[in-house]
N, C-alpha and C positions, 0 to 999 in steps of 0.2 A: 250830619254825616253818619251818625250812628244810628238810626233809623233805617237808611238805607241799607245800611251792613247787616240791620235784622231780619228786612224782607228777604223773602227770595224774589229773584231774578223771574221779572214774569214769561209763561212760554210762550211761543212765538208763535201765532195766531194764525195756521192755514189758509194760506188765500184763496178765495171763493173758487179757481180752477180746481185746486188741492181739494177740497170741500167734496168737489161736484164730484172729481174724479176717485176718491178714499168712498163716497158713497154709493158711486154706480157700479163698482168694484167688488163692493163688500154685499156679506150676507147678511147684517144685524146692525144694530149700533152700534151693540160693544165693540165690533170690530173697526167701526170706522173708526169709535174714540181712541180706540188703542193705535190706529195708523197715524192718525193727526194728533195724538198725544194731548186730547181733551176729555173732559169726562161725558158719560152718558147724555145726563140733564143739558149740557151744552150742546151736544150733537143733536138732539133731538128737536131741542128751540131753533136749532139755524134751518134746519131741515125745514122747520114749521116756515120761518120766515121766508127762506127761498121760493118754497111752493106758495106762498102768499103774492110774489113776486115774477110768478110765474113759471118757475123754474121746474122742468119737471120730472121730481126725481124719483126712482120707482118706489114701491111701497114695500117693507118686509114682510112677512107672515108673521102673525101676532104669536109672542111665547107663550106656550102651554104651560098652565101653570099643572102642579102636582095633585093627585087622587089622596087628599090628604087619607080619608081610612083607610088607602088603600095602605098608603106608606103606614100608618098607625097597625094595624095586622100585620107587616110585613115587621117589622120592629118588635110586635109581640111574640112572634113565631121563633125571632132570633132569643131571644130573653131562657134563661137557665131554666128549667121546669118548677124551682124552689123559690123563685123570685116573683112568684106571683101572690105568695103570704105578704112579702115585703114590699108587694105595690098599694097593697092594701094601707098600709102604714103609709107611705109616702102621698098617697091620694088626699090622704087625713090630714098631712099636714100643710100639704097645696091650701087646703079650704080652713085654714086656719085652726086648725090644732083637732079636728075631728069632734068639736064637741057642740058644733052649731053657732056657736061666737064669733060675731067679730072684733078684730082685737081695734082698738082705737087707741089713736096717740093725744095722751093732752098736751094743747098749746100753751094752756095756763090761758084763755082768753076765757 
């Protein structure tokens, strides 16, 4: 009995109408997973299974990912004009203390 009292209560599992209809509805994943109260990784496996099955459900437009330099300039632009002595220092110790080392941990083996 006390096992059960630790789990949580599993959620209740959209039935494939629910499925069809949270996904031909929606614009993304995320939003289906949040209508049928599943995660991502789940919505996207059943999706795969359905369409295996013949089921045919439209496709979303792939997420853009981000202009990483671009956001990196954009982030530097925001930075105090004095903070750029004190990146130099921080840079140094990203790469392990600025002095060309790297540092190792003995295991004692």
């Amino acid at each position: 009995m006390k096992q059960a009292q630790k789990r949580r209560s599993d959620p209740v599992r959209a039935t494939p109408e629910e499925f069809i209809a949270a996904w031909q509805s929606s614009n993304s994943v995320a939003e289906v997973a949040k209508k049928i109260g599943s995660r991502k990784k789940t919505v996207r496996v059943r999706a795969y299974r359905y369409r295996q099955s013949g089921i045919p459900l439209k496709e979303f437009p792939p997420v853009e990912l981000p202009d990483w330099d671009e956001l990196a300039e954009y982030a530097e632009s925001l930075l105090p004009k004095d903070a750029d002595s004190s990146n130099a220092t921080r840079d140094d110790a990203d790469r392990g203390g600025g002095n060309g080392t790297i540092a190792r941990h003995d295991d004692g083996a």
